[in-house]
Structures are given as structure tokens and as C-alpha cells.
N, C-alpha and C positions, 0 to 999 in steps of 0.2 A: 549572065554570070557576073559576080563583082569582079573589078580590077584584078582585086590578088588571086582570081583564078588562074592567069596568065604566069603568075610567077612560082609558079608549079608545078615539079618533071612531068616529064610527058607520060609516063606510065601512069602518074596518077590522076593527071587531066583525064585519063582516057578509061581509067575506073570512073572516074566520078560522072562521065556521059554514060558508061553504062549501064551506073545505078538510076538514069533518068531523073537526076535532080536538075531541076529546073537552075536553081541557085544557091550558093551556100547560107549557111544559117549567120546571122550576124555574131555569134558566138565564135563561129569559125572563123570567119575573115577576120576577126579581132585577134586572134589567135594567132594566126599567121602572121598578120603581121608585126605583131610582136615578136615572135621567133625569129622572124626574119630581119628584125630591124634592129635587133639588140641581142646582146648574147648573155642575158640576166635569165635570172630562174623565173617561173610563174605558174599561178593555178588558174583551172579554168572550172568556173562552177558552174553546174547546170543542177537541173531536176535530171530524173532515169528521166533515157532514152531523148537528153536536150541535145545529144552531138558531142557531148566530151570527147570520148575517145577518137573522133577524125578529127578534133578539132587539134591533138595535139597532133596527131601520128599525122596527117596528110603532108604539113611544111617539116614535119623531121624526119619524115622518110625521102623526101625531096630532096631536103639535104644530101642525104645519104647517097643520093641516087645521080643529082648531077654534079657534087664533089667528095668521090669514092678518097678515103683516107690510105695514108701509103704506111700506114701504120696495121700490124694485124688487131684481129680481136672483135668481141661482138660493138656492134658500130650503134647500139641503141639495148639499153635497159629496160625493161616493164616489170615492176613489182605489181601481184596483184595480191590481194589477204587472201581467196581461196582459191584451189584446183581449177574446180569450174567454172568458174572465171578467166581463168587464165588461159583453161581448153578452149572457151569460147570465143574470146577476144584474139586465140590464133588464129581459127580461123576466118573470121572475121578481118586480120592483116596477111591472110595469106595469099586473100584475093588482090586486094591492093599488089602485092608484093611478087606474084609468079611473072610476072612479066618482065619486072625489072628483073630476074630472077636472082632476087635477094632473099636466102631460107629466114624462115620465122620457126623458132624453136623453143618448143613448151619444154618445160623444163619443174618437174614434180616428182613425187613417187610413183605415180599413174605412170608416167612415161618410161619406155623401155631402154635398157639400159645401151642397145643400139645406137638409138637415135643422139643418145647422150654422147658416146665414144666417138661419133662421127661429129658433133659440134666440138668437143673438145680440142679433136684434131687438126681443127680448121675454123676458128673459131669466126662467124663474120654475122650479118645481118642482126638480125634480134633477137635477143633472149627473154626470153619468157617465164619470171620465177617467184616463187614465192620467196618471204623473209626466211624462215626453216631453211630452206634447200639452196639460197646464199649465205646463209650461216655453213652449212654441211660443206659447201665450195671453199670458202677459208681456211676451217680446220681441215680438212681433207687435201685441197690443192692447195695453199697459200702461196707456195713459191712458184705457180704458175698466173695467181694472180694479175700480175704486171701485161702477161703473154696475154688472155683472158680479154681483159678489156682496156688495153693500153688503146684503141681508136673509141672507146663509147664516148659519144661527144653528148649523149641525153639520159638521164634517168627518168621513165614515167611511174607515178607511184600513182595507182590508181585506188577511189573509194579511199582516199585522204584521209577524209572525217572520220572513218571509222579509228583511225588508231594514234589518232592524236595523243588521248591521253591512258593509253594502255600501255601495259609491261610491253607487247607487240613491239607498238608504236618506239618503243625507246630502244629496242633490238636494234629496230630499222633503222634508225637514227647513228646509231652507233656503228652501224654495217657500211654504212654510207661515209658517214667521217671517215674509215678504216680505207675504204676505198679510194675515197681522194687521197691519202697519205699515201698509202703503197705505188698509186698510179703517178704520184708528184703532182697536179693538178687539180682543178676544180671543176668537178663535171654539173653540167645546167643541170637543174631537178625541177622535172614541170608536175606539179600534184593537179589529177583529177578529183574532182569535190562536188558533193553535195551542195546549196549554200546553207553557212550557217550560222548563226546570230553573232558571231565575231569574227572574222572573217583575220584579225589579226594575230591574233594568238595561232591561225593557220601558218600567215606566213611565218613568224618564230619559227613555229616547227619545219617550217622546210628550208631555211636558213636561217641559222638563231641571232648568229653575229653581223647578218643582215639583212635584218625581215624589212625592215622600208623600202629595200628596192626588189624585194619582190612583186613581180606585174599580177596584177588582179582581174583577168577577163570574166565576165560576169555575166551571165544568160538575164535577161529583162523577165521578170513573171509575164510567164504569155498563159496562166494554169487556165484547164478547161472549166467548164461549170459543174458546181461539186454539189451532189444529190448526198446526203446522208441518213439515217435514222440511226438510233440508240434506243435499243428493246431491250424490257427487263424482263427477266425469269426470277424468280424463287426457286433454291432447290427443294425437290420434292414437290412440285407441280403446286396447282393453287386447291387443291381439294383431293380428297382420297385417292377419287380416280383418275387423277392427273397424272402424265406421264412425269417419271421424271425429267429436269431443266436441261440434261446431256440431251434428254431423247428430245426434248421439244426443242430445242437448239437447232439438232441434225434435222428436225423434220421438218424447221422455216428455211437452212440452207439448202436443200433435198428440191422444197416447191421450186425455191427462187433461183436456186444456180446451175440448176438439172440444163443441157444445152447450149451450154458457154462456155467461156472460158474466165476461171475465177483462182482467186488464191487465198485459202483461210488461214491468217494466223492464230492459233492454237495456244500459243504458251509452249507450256515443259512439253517436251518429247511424248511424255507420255500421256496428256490430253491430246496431242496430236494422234496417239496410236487410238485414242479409245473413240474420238469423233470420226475420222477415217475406218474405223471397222463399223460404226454407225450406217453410216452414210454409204460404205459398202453395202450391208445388209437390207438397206432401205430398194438400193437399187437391184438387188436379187427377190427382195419382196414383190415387188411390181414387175421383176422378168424385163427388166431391161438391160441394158449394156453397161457396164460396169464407168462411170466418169472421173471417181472421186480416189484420188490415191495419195497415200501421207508420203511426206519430203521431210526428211534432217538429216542430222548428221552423220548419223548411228548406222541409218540403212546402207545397202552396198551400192558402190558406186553404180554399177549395172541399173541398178532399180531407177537413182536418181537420175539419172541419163533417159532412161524409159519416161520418164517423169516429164522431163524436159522437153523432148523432142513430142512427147503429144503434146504440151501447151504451144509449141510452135505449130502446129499442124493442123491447119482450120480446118480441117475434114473431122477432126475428132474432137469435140467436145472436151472439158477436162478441170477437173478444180484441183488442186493442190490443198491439201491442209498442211500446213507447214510450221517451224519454226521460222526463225530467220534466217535462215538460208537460203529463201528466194527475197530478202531485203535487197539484198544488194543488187551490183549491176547485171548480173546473169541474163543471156539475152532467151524471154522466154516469149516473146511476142505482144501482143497487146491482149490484156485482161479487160473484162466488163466490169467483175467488182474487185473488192479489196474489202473483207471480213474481218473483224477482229474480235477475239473472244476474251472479255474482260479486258483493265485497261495495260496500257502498255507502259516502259516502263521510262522512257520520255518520249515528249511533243518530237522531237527529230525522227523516231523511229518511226512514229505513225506517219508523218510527211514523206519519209523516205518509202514508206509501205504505199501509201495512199496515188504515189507518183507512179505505179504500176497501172492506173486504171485513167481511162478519160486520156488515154492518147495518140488516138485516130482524130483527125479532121473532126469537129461538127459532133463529139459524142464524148457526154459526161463525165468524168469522174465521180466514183459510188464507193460510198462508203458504207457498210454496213456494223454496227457497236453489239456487238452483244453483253450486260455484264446480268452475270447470275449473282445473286446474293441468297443468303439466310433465309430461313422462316423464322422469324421471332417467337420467342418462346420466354415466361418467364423465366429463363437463367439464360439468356442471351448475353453476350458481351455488350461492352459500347460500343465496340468499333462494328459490329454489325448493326448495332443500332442507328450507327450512324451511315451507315451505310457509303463505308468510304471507299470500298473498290470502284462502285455506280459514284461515286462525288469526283473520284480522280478520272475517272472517264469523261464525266461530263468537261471538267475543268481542261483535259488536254485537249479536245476539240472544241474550243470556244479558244484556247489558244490558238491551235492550228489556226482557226478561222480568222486569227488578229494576225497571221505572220509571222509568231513569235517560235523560237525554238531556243534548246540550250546551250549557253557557249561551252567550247572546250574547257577543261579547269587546264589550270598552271601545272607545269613541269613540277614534280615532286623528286625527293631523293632515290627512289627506285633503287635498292639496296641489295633486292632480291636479282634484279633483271644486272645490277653491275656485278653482283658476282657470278652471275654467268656470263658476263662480259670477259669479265678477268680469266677464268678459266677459256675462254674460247682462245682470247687472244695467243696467251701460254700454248694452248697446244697449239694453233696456227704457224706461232714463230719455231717453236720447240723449247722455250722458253721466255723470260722478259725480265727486266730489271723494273723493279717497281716505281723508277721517273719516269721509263716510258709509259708504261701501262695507267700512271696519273695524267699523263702527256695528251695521249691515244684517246681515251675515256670520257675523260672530265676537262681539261684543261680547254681542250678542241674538241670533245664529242660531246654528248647532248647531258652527261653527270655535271653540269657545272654549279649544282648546289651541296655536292661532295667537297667539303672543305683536305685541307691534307690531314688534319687530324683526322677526321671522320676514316677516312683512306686507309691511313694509317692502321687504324683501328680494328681498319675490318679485314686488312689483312693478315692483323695478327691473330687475328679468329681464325680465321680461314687456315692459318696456321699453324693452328694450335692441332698438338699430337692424337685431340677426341675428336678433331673433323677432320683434318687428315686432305684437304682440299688441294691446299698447297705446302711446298717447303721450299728451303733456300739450299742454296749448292754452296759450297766453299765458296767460290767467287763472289758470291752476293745474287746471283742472278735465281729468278722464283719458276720451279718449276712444278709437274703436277706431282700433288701427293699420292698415295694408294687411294683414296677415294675417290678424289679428281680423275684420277687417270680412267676408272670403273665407267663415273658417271658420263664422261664425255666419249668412252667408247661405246656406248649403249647410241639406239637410235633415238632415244625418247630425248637426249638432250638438245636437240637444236631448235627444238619448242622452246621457251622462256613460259610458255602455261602450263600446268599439270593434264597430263595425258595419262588417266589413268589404264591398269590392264582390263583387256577386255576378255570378253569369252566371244569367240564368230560361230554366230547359229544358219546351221548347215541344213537344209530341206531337200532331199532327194536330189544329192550332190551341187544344189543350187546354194551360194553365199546370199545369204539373206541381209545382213548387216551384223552390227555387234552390240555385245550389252555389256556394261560395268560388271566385273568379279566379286562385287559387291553385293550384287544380287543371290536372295537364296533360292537356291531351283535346285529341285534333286525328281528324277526318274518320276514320270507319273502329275508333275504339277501339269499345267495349265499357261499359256501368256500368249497375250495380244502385240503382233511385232509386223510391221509394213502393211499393216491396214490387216491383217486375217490373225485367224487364230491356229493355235498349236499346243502340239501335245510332246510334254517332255521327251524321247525316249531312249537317250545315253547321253552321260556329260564326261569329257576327254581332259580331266584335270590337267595333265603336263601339259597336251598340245594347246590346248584353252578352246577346246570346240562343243559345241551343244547339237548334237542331233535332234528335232523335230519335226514333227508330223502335222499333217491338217486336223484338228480337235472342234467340236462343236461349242466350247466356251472357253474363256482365258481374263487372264486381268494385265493390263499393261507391267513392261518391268519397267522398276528403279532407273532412273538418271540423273545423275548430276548435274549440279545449276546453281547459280549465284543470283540474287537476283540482284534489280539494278539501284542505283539511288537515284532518290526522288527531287528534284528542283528545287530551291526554297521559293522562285514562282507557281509554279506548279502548286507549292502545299498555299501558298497567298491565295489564290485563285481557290482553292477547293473551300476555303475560309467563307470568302465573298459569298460563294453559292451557297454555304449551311445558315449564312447572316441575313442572304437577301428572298427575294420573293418571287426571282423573272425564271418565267417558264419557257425552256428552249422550246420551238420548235417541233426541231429533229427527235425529239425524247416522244415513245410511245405511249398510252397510257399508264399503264402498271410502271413504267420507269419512271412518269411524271409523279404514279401514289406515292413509289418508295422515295422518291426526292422530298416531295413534304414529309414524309416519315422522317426521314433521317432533320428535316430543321425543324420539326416540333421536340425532337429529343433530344438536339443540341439544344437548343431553348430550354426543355423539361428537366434535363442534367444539370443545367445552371449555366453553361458556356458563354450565353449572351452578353451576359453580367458581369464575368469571373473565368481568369485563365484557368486558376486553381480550385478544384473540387473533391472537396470529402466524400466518399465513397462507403465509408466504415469506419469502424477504429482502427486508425492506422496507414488507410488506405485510402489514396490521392488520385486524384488524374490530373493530367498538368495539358492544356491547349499549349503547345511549344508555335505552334503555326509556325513550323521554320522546315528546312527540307532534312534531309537523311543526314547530311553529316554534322551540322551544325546540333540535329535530334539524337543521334548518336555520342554527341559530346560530352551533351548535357547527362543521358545515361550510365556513363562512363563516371563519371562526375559524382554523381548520387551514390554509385553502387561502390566507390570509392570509401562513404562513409555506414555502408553493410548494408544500403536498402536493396532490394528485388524489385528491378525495373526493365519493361516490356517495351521499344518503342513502337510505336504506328508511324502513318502518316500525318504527320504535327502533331501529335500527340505522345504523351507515354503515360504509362499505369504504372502505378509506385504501391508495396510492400514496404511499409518501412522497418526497419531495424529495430528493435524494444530500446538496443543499447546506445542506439545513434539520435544524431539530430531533429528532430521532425524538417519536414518538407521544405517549410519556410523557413526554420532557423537555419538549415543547409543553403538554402536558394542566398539567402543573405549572405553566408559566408562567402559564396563562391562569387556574389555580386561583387564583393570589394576585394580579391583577391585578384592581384593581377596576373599570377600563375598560382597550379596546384597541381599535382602529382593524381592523374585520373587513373590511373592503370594499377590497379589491385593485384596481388600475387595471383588471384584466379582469371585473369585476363586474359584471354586468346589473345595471342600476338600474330599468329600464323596464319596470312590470307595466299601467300605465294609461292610460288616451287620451291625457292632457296633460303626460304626462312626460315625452315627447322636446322639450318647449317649454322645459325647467328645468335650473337649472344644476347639478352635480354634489353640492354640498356642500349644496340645499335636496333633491334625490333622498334622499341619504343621510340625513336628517332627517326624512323620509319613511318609508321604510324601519325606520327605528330606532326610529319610532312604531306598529309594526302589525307588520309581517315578520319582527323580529327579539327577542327578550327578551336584550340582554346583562348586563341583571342578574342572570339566571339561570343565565350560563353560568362563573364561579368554582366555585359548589356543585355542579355537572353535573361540573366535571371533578373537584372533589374526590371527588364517590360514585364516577365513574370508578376511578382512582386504589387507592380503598379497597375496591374493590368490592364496594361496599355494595349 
């Protein structure tokens, strides 16, 4: 064992001989000693399943264990983003921890409200919680706060990366500032992480005012040897009698994953239900044992647990079709492959997905690409034509393969996420004077691109007698308004994401999971939901419940989804591949045709030559080669002067306006303009919970923080222009 195994309590010496580890992973000794040797913040990065989590909990449970504090309260923090996660990773420190007999308490909506009332009471070892449900602990307890975790001497925030730069991520941010204020101190924050192409912009986030001395322990690439292919389909099969591209899909992962243990990811929810009832059906065709079961969000917690506990369980076979809810660190054992259907929506995701497989001693990492495309048809588009879903596929694993992934972007104004700050706070304390809550917020919490005007500004929105958020007392002091007060007694508030209403569909008293209200079903439909099919047959409009039945066919329901933006690497790279000639490897036949298909009609369009292309009278397509936001600017941009603009991936299709500029006389304008107003009276401004509360001119200052780079968009149209 290294040195620093010795300087670690005895309870946990003596888990760590009986997990039969030979010796700790260089990840962890680094770890430790760092914890031990300095009382600064730090992150420790690994791949899934490199040792993060013992790498931090081993030396601060230690702590805990051989200098118990004289202070009450939970003596250690664990933030995880999901439930199950958080179920797991307790039990996981429960074993560590029964012996010192220091309780480890999960702490969710899952959990019963017992377990909760007996931690409250006695508040001591570790707490186990999500951001939500330490939001719910403020507004609800505040004034026990203090009591709560006046001894936590660590915050673990695990899966880091994922919420660096989300509405989430700035809750959490801000929950944590709040915490050291009330508690009068500075509690360590050790992040668990993924690595990621900036490892700086991490620490900011995990102390802003002093990310240089955040310690950076770092796992060494030890990756296994990675097997991949990339297979194309056509939808609609390749000839009459070809099956369709779902069915040929399910029936190459049917051969190849039947007997293992594997994980598909699927996309939307509802690709996920319709390849999981595939690949069901495939295995009741041939009278075998059922392997294949879909996984997200929607399903009941029951199921996903069932889910779980078979990919743990080498007696049973099991694949997972999934969203990304088995991305993260969930412990489901070790997988053979890692599936992906069409491309994803960054190079991180796939590395973070791909880190599930090849992690046994001595055995591969497999990667399997599926992307389906078009049949071409004379009225095909060009983005079929070019076949850019199979281009950005190609392109993120040729990234993957260089190392490369995407950094976090910069802290934005988050406008949405600060006024559900302001309302938390308010009701936390029972009121606030607006220097504190600038104080709190912004000044010390993670708002620090909120100027006081901007502040100012948005709270006199917030103020105003048609939102109804907040009001002011004789005294000066802001408290909640009638709608404030509404919004923050509902449970849906201590999400910062929109959670919309669901309907829970009930099968022969069994919770199946839940579907958007959104959806239309009435008595007699048909839908595809946890891999099987069902048959409508009563909907409980007040309670929001669906009863159904087992049904012989169905079509998946409706889900909400956003999808993600795209790299401006990512779209460079997808560039290279339509301009050059190297034939991957990994790429099957039919995905090697449709790769020359797509560069003989980049070529045949004109692209080679020329960013800009006549289409018609009137009608443009512009090569942007640049990623989603910098592409979305530029659209904003154009549609400003009335044309009808579509983007792609580096690309966008223009409609132009009879009454406006042409292409190029606009492209010009906006070259030598050093600002311009892009947001047109018909501009959606509304991407977040609290944006329909705000007024238009703090929206668009929103937006112009995060959404949009128009600093970047003169030089865009200049390369444009020169086609450079």
C-alpha cells in the first residue's frame, strides 16, 4: 500500500483490506494528500469508474472519524445532480462508514420523510442531497441552517462538469455562497469531474474569487483499447423490401448485444421507447428471455432501479436503451459496448458515455455509431444532401480519438436563475432589503456580471403590480408579492428548470412512469411507454392519471427536449471531412457511400469555391462553418432585416425579404457595424422558467449574455463575403 495509506482512520484502513485492493490508485494518494496537507478546495478528475468518489470521501471521512467536531450538524456535504446517484453513492459510503458508526443520509424526494425527521433531529455524519432539495432546506428550515451544518467542514459536488454552465450549476453556486454566509465561514468544496478540455474555467466555478488555488488532482489517461465502427442506414431500407432503418438498427443490436451487458443511447425519450419495444419484440420473436429494457426519466422510479440492479448482476444479461441518464456516474457495473444512435450533441458526452465500456483488466472499450440518414429524392434538402447528422458523427469521433472535448463556456448574466434566487432568499429570511440580496447574490455569489443597475432594474420588474413577484413594506424591506408567494409555495419551485405537468400512467395498479399533459390521448388511442405497448382506457383529468392496458400496437408519446449546441470545433472539423478525401477506418460501407455523397454535393452545390450560394431567386445558403451560437447570430442578424432564415450545422438557408437587403448587401452592413439590434419584435426571448416574469429589454440582455456572440458576428460576415 502507498505511504498515505497509514494516515487513514482505522475503519477505513480496514474497508479498504476488505475490498481486497492490493493498493490505492495514484489518483487517490494524490488526493489525500492534498486534503491532508492543506485545507484549500480541489477537484479530482477521472474517467467513470477512475476512483473519484474514494478518492475524495476516504481522507474526509477520516477526518471526521479521528477528529469528531464539538460542534453539532451534518460533518460532510455530498451534492449529486440525480437521485440515483445519490441512492447509490450511499450506499456505496455506508459501507465505509457502519463501523465508524457515522449515519450516511440520502436525502431526496424518494426518501421517507422518517429518515429525514430523525436526521434533522440529530443532525451528524453525511448528508446526501440534491441542489432542489438544499434549496427546499433554506426556504423551509433557514433559521436552522446555522444548527444544520455548523460542523460541515467539506462540500463534495459530484459530476462537476455537468453543471458548470447551466441555470443548475448557478443555483448551486449560489446555495453554497449562502451557506458560507449564514454559517460565518468558509467550507472546502472538493468537485468530482469528469476531465475537461479547460480544467480552469472548473476551478472559477468552484471558487470564483480563488480559482488559482484550487488543487487539480488529475487521473493519467490509462483508456483501454477502443474498438469502434460507424454504420449507415437509410431510412426506408435500401430497396423495396428492405426493412425499415429502426428495424435494421434493432436487428444489428439484437445479433450483437443479445448476452451481455450493454447500454444504447437513443436520443429523445421517445426513440428510446420505440427501439426498446423493437428489440423487445425481436426477443419474444425467437422465444427467448427478454434482455433489452429502456431507461429515462419519464419511467417509474421502480422500473429504473429494476434496470439497474440487472446491469449489476452478471447472471443476467441486459442492455439498457437509454437517454442520458445512465451518462453519468451511476454505478451499473461494467458494460461490453456503448451504442449510439445518430450523433450526439458534444464530443464530452460521447467520452463520458464511451467511459462505461473497456473497464475490466485486459478488455476493450467498443464503440458502436449508428447514424440513419435520408433517401435522396429529387426534393431532398441540402442538409440531407449533405449528409450532416453522418458528418457530425464522423467528426466527433475523430475528435474523441485526438483527445479533444469542449470547454465549459463563461458565466453569463443568468437573469432567469437570479430571480429565483431573489425569491428564495426573501422567503428564506422572511424578507430582505435589496443591499443584502445584491450582497448575497452578486457581489459574493456567482451574479457578478449583474451590474447594480441591471439589479436594480429587475427588481423593479419583479415589482411591478402585473408580476406581482415582489413588493416593498413601509420600511423599505422586499417582500413576496401574491405571485411570489404562489410560486414558491408550489413544489415545482426549487427546480430553476421547467418541470412541466405530467399525467402518471397507471397499469393494473402498477406506476409505470409519466408523460407531458401535453400530449393528446383520449380513451381508445394506442402508445409505446417502458418498452411495451398499451391501450388507452380512462384519463383522470383532475388527479392527472391514465389508466392503460397491454395493446397489440402503439406509437411512442410526446417529450420535451431542447437540444444541444454544437462546437464551433466540432462544425471546423465537419468542414475538413466535406473538403477532404480520408476514408475512416471505423465507417462501414454504405456510411463510406454516403460520406462521398455528401463531398460530391458540397462540391456540386458550389461550397468548394464559395461560402455563399444562390439557390433561386432570392434564395441563399451561406456555409457559416462556425458552431450554434456564433450560427444563431448571424440568423438573428438577417431575420432582423425581414429575411426567413433556417440554421443547420454551419450552415443556414435564407428566404429573402422582396423588401430588404439582398444577402450580401446585409452581410456587408453588418460586416462594418460594430453593434446592431438583432432581436426583432417577433423574437422569442423565452428559453427559461423565469422569463416570462421579465421585461423585454432585461430578456434581451440575457440573451446577449449567453445566446448570442455579436461581437463575433462583423468578422463572420467579413470571412463570409471574402470566402475565406
Amino acid at each position: 500500500m502507498s505511504e498515505v495509506f497509514d494516515t487513514l482512520a482505522h475503519p477505513v484502513r480496514k474497508w479498504i483490506r476488505n475490498q481486497g485492493w492490493r493498493e490505492l490508485r495514484a489518483i487517490q494518494a494524490n488526493a489525500i494528500r492534498s486534503i491532508y496537507g492543506r485545507d484549500g478546495d480541489l477537484i479530482v478528475a477521472a474517467s467513470t469508474a477512475g476512483g473519484k468518489t474514494e478518492a475524495a470521501f476516504l481522507p474526509l471521512l477520516s477526518q471526521v472519524i479521528d477528529d469528531p467536531s464539538d460542534e453539532g450538524g451534518f460533518d460532510l456535504l455530498y451534492i449529486g445532480p440525480l437521485k440515483a446517484l445519490i441512492t447509490d453513492q450511499a450506499n456505496r459510503l455506508d459501507d465505509i462508514c457502519r463501523e465508524a458508526e457515522l449515519p450516511v443520509v440520502p436525502w431526496h424526494g424518494d426518501v421517507s420523510q422518517s429518515i429525514k425527521a430523525r436526521a434533522l433531529k440529530r443532525p451528524r455524519g453525511v448528508l446526501m442531497i440534491t441542489p432542489e432539495s438544499l434549496e427546499a432546506l433554506f426556504i423551509r428550515r433557514g433559521l436552522e441552517i446555522p444548527r444544520l451544518f455548523g460542523a460541515t467542514r467539506a462540500v463534495v459536488i459530484d459530476e462537476l462538469h455537468t453543471v458548470l454552465d447551466s441555470e443548475r450549476g448557478v443555483q448551486l453556486a449560489s446555495l453554497l455562497n449562502r451557506l458560507e454566509l449564514t454559517v460565518e465561514r468558509r467550507i472546502r468544496r472538493v468537485g468530482l469531474s469528469a476531465t475537461l478540455g479547460d480544467m480552469d474555467l472548473a476551478r472559477a466555478y468552484l471558487r470564483s474569487e480563488d480559482a488559482a488555488d484550487v488543487d487539480l488532482i488529475e487521473a493519467e489517461s490509462s483508456e483501454a483499447e477502443l474498438r469502434l465502427q460507424l454504420r449507415g442506414y437509410l431510412a426506408g431500407g435500401k430497396g423495396d423490401d428492405a426493412p425499415p432503418a429502426t428495424d435494421a438498427v434493432a436487428s444489428h443490436l439484437f445479433a450483437h448485444l443479445r448476452g451481455s451487458d450493454n447500454l444504447v443511447f437513443a436520443g429523445a425519450r421517445a426513440s428510446v421507447e420505440v427501439y426498446a419495444d423493437r428489440l423487445r419484440a425481436l426477443c419474444e420473436r425467437e422465444n427467448l428471455p427478454q434482455e433489452f429494457y429502456p431507461h429515462h426519466a419519464s419511467l417509474s422510479r421502480d422500473h429504473r432501479d429494476f434496470v439497474e440492479r440487472r446491469l449489476k448482476d452478471d447472471g443476467k444479461p441486459t442492455t439498457a436503451v437509454c437517454t442520458s441518464t445512465l451518462e453519468l456516474g451511476i454505478d451499473i457495473g461494467d458494460v461490453v459496448c456503448v451504442a449510439q444512435i445518430g450523433a450526439p450533441f458534444s464530443v464530452a458526452a460521447l467520452r463520458q458515455r464511451l467511459g462505461r465500456s473497456g473497464r475490466r483488466p485486459g478488455q476493450p472499450a467498443i464503440l458502436r455509431q449508428y447514424a440513419v440518414e435520408s433517401r435522396l429524392t429529387a426534393e431532398s434538402n441540402f442538409a440531407d444532401r449533405l449528409r450532416l447528422g453522418l458528418v457530425r458523427a464522423v467528426a466527433m469521433i475523430e475528435l474523441l480519438l485526438e483527445g479533444w472535448c469542449e470547454p465549459p463556456k463563461p458565466q453569463a448574466l443568468h437573469l432567469s436563475t437570479l430571480t429565483h434566487q431573489i425569491l428564495s432568499v426573501i422567503a428564506e429570511r422572511g424578507g430582505a432589503s435589496a443591499s443584502h440580496l445584491y450582497r448575497v447574490l452578486c457581489r459574493t455569489g456567482p451574479f457578478r456580471m449583474v451590474t447594480k443597475a441591471i439589479f436594480a432594474d429587475l427588481l423593479r420588474v419583479l415589482g411591478n403590480a402585473d408580476v406581482g413577484l415582489i413588493e416593498q413594506s413601509g420600511s423599505g424591506l422586499l417582500l413576496l408579492g401574491p405571485t411570489g408567494e404562489r410560486l414558491v409555495e408550489h413544489y415545482g419551485f426549487y427546480a430553476v428548470f421547467n418541470t412541466p405537468e405530467e399525467y402518471r400512467l397507471i397499469a393494473g395498479g402498477n406506476d409505470l412512469g409519466t408523460v407531458p399533459v401535453d400530449n393528446v390521448l383520449s380513451p381508445g388511442m394506442m402508445l409505446i411507454f417502458s418498452g411495451r405497448r398499451w391501450l388507452v382506457l380512462e384519463i383522470h383529468e383532475r388527479e392527472k392519471v391514465i389508466m392503460v392496458a397491454p395493446s397489440e400496437a402503439g406509437t411512442p408519446p410526446t417529450f420535451r427536449g431542447t437540444p444541444g449546441d454544437i462546437h464551433d470545433t466540432v462544425v471546423e472539423r465537419m468542414f475538413e471531412l466535406l473538403k477532404g478525401d480520408a476514408k475512416p477506418v471505423y465507417m462501414d460501407s454504405l456510411a463510406l457511400e454516403m460520406l462521398d455523397e455528401a463531398r460530391a454535393n458540397y462540391a456540386r452545390i458550389g461550397f468548394r469555391k464559395d461560402r455563399i450560394v444562390s439557390t433561386g431567386e432570392r434564395s441563399t445558403i451561406l456555409a457559416t462553418r462556425a458552431g450554434t451560437v456564433k450560427t444563431t447570430t448571424l440568423a438573428l442578424a438577417l431575420r432582423s432585416f425581414g429575411h426567413k432564415v433556417e440554421p443547420h450545422d454551419g450552415f443556414l438557408t435564407i428566404n429573402e425579404n422582396d423588401d430588404g437587403p439582398v444577402v450580401t448587401e446585409a452581410l456587408a452592413r453588418l460586416a462594418g457595424e460594430e453593434e446592431r439590434e438583432v432581436f426583432g419584435d417577433g423574437a422569442n426571448l423565452i428559453f427559461e422558467k423565469f422569463h416570462p416574469y421579465l421585461s423585454r429589454e432585461l430578456l434581451v440582455k440575457d440573451a446577449l449574455s449567453s445566446r448570442v456572440d455579436l461581437p463575433a458576428l462583423p468578422k463572420l460576415c467579413a470571412s463570409l463575403l471574402s470566402s475565406e
